[in-house]
C-alpha positions in Angstrom: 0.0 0.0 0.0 1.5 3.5 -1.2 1.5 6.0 1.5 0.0 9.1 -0.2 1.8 12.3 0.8 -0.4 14.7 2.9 0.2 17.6 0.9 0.1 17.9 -3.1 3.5 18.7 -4.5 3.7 22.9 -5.1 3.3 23.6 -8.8 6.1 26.6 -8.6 5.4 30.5 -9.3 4.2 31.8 -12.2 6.7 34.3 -13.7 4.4 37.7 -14.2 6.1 38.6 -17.4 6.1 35.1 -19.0 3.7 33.2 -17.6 6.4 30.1 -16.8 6.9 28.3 -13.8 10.1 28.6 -11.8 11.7 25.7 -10.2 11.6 24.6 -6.9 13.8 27.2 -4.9 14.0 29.3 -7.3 13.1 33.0 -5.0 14.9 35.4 -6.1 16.2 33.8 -9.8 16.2 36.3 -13.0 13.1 35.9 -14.9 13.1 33.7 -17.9 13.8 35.3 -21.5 10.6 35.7 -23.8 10.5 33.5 -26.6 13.3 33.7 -29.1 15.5 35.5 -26.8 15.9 39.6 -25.8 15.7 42.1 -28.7 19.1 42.5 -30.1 21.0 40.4 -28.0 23.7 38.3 -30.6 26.0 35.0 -29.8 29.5 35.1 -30.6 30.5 33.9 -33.5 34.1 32.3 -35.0 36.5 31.9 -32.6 34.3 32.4 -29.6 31.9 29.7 -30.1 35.0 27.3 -29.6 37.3 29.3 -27.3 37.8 29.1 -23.9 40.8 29.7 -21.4 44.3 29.4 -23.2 46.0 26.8 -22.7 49.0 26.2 -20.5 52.2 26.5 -22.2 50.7 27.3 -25.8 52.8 30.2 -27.1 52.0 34.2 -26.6 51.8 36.0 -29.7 54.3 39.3 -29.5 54.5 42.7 -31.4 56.4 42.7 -34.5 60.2 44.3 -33.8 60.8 48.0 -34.7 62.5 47.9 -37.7 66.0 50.3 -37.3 66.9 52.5 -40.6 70.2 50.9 -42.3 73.4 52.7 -42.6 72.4 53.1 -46.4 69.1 55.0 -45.2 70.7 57.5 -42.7 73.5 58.7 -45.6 70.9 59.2 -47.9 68.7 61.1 -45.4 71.7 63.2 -44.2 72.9 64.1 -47.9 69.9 65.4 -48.7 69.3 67.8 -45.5 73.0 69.2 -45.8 72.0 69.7 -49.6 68.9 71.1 -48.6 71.3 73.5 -46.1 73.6 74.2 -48.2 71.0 76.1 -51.1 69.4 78.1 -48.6 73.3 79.5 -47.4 73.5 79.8 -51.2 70.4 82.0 -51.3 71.1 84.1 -48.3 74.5 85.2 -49.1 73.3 85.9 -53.0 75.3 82.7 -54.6 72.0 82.7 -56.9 74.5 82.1 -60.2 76.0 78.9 -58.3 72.7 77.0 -58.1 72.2 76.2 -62.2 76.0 74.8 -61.9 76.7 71.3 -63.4 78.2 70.6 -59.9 74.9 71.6 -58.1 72.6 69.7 -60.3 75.0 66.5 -60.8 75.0 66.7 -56.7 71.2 66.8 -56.6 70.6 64.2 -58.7 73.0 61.6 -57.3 71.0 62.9 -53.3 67.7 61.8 -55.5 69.3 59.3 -57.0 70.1 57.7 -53.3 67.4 58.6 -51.3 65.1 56.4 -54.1 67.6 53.9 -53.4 66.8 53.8 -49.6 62.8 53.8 -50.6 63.6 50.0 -52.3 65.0 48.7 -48.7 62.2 48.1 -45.7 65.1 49.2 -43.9 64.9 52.7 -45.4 61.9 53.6 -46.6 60.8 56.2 -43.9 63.8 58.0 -43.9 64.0 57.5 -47.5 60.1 59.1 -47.4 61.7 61.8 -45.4 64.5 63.1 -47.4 62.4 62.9 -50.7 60.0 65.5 -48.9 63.4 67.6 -48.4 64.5 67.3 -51.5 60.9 68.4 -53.2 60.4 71.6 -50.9 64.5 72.8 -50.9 66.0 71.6 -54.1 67.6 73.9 -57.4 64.0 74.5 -58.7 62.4 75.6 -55.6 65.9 78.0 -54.3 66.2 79.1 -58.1 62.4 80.5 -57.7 63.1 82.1 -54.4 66.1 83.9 -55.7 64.6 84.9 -58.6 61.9 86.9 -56.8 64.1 88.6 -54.5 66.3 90.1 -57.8 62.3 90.9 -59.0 61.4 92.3 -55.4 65.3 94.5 -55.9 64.5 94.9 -59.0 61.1 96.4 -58.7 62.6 98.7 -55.1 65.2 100.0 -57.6 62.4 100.8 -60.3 60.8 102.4 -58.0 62.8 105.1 -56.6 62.8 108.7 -58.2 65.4 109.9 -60.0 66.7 112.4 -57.5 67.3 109.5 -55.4 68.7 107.8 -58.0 70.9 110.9 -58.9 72.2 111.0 -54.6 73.1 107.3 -54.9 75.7 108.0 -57.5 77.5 110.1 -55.2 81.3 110.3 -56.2 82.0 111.3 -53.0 81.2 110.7 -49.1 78.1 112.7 -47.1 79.0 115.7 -45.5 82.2 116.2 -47.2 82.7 118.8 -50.3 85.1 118.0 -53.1 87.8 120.5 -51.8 88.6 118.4 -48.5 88.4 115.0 -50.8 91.1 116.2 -52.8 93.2 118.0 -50.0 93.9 114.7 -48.7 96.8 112.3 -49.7 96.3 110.0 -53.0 96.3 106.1 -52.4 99.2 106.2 -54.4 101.0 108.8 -51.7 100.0 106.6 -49.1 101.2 103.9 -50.7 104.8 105.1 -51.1 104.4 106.7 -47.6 104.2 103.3 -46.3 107.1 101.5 -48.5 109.3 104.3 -47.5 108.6 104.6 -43.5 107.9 100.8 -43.1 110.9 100.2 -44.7 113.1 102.4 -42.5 111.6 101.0 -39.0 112.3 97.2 -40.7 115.9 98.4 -41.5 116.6 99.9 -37.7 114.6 97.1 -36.2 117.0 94.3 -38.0 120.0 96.1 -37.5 119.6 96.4 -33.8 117.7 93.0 -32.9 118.5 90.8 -36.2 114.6 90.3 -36.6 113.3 88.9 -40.1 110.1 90.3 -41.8 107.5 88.4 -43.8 105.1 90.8 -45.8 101.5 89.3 -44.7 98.6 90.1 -44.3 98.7 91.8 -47.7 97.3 95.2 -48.3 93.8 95.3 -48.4 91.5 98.3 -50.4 87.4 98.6 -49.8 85.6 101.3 -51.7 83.8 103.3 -49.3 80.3 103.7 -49.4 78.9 107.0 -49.8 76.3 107.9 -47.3 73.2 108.0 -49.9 72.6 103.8 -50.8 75.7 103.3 -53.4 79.3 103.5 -53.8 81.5 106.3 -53.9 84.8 107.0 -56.0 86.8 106.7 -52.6 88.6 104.1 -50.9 89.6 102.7 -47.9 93.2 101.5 -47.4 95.1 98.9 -45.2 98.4 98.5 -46.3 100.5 95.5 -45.8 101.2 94.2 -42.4 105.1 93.6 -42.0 105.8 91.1 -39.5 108.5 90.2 -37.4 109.5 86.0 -37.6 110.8 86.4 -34.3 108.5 86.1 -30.7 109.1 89.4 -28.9 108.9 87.6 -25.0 110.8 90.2 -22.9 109.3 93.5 -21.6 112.2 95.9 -21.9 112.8 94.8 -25.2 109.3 95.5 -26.0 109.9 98.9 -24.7 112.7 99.4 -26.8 111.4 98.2 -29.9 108.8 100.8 -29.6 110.7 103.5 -28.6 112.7 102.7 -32.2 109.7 103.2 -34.2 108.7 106.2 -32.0 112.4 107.7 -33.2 111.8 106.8 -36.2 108.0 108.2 -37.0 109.8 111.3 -35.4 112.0 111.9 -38.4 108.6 112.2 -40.4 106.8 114.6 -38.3 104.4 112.3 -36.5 102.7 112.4 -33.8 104.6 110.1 -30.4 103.1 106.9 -30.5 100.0 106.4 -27.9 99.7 102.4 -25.9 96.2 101.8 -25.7 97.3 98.6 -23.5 98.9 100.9 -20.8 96.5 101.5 -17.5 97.3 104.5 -18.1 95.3 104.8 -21.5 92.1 105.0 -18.9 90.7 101.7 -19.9 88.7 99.6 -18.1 90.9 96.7 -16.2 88.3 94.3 -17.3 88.1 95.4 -20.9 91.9 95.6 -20.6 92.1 91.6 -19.8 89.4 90.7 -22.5 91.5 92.8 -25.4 94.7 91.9 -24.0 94.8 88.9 -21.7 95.5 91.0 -18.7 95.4 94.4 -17.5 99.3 94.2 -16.5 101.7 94.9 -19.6 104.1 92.6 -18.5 101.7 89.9 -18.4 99.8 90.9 -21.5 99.5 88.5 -23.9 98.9 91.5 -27.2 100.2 95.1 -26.9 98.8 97.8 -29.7 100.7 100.9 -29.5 98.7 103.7 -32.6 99.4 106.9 -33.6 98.8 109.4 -36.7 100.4 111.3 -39.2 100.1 115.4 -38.6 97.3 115.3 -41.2 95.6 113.1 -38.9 94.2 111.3 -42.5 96.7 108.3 -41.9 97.0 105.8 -38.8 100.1 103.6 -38.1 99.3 100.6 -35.7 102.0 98.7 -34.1 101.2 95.6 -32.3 102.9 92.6 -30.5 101.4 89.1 -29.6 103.5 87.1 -26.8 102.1 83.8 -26.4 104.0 82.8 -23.4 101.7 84.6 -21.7 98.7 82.2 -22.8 98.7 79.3 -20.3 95.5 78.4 -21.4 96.6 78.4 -24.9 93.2 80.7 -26.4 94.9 83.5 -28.0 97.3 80.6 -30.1 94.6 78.6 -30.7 93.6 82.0 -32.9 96.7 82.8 -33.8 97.2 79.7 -35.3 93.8 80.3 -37.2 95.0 83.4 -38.6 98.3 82.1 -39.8 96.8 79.6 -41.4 94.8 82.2 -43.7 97.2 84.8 -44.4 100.6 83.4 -43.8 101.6 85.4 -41.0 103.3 84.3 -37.6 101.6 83.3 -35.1 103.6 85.6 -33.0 106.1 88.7 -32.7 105.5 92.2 -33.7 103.6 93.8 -36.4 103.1 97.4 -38.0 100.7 98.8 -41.2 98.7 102.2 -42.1 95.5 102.5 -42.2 93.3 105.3 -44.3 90.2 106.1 -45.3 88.8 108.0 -47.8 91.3 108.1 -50.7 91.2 109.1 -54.3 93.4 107.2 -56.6 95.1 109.7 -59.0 93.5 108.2 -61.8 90.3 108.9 -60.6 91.0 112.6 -59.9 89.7 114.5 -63.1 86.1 112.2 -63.1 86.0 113.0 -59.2 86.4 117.0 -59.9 84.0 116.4 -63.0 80.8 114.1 -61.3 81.2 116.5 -58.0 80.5 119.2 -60.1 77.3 118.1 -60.8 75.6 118.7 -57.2 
């Protein structure tokens, strides 16, 4: 005989928004999903459906390795920007008629020629990319183009100016200065054999008394002078050349008495007793003293420069002396050294030269007399 149960088994709770039944102890469970699943919901496809937790030990896929430029790459890259460099120094110090050279164009097209080499190699395509963009925004073409509207934009200034300004830039002669004082002044052909003939005579007393050798550098140097109104004038400016002893000068009194020669013998021609503008006692500043002349103590100066004029006060004579025994640090013959390799002259010892300004060359005197006349 079956016991019956007392009580008839529970049927479960309706769900109110489905009408289903939950489980037995189910209180509190989400309700069931409506028919054919929530609105928009979507099961994973591919991979998904048959993934689950990696397994142990399978391998870790990594990001790819940076690929470095090549050597090839960075050559290319770097010719092309010092190119690039090089036509824009072209354009800003006016070296337009350089830049349609055979030289400049062979050059650009072996820079092309490599950086479409590097573009072939995944090693140097980006800084093959790179130095391509270079070479299309600063090459010949581009730099030519430039230049060629500043001579327009000169071209056009010059155009534009009135004739009276015109007339003012062609100026034979220098502002403020009438034609009488021009030609009152000494030739550059008188200065000239001013300075063979008193150079000459210091050299002769220098060598006799302290056996010094001479080498004739710098050489003399002429400027035209400009002429106050935008253009050139007739005049010059004149540096003669710098005689130079071969020999260090190192001793003080026998700085003293090399000076005190030329002081005799500038004497014998009228001028005025040479002035040290080294000496404390000039009234310069100690500290600008050390910068111009390594010390504000002559006899631990590394440069002396002793100046004075002629009566005319049109010509200057400069007489100066480097002693580098007094560089410890060796900064003044690190420049010396610079210097002598340009213009041939020693890195040490004593030098002298004129200097004038505003000189008429013989030549030039009867078109000077005749264009003054004109204003």
């Amino acid at each position: 005989m079956v016991d019956q149960q007392p009580f008839p088994r529970p049927q479960g709770r309706l769900d109110a928004h489905t009408g289903q039944r939950y489980v037995t102890h189910s209180d509190g469970a989400p309700p069931l999903p409506p028919p054919g699943g929530y609105r928009g919901a979507a099961r994973p496809r591919g991979a998904a459906l048959v993934g689950g937790p990696p397994v142990a030990g399978a391998p870790i896929a990594l990001a790819p390795a940076r690929v470095r430029p090549s050597l090839f790459a960075w050559i290319a890259f770097s010719a092309a920007a010092a190119f690039a460099l090089t036509l824009v120094v072209m354009l800003v110090f006016g070296a337009v008629h350089a830049l349609y050279s055979a030289a400049v164009i062979a050059l650009q097209l072996l820079v092309v020629g490599a950086l479409v080499a590097a573009l072939f190699s995944p090693r140097g395509r980006t800084l093959g990319a790179w130095g391509l963009a270079i070479a299309l925004l600063l090459n010949v073409g581009t730099v030519g183009a430039l230049a060629a509207m500043r001579t327009t934009a000169h071209g056009l200034e010059a155009q534009q100016k009135t004739e009276q300004e015109r007339h003012q830039e062609a100026f034979p002669g220098v502002a403020g200065e009438d034609a009488s004082t021009t030609l009152a002044r000494p030739s550059l052909e008188e200065v000239r054999t001013l300075w063979d003939q008193i150079s000459s005579e210091i050299r002769t007393e220098l060598t006799d008394r302290f056996g010094y050798t001479w080498t004739p550098a710098p050489a003399e140097d002429i400027r035209p002078e400009r002429n106050g109104y935008g253009g050139e004038s007739m005049l010059v400016r004149y540096t003669s050349t710098t005689w130079s002893t071969n020999e260090a000068l190192d001793d003080y009194d026998t700085k003293l008495a090399v000076l005190d020669t030329i002081d005799d013998v500038l004497a014998r021609h009228d001028w005025w007793e040479l002035y040290a503008f080294n000496d404390p006692a000039s009234g310069m500043d100690p500290d600008l003293l050390e910068k111009f002349y390594g010390s504000d103590d002559p006899r631990t100066q590394v440069a002396w420069e002793w100046y004075t004029e002629d009566p005319s006060g049109a010509i200057a004579f400069y007489a100066s002396i480097v002693d580098l025994s007094n560089d410890p640090d060796g900064e003044w013959t690190a420049d010396r050294q610079v210097q002598h390799d340009k213009t041939g002259e020693p890195i040490e010892g004593l030098r002298i030269s004129f200097y004038a300004e505003r000189l008429l060359k013989d030549s030039d005197r009867e078109e000077f007399e005749r264009r003054m006349a004109e204003y």
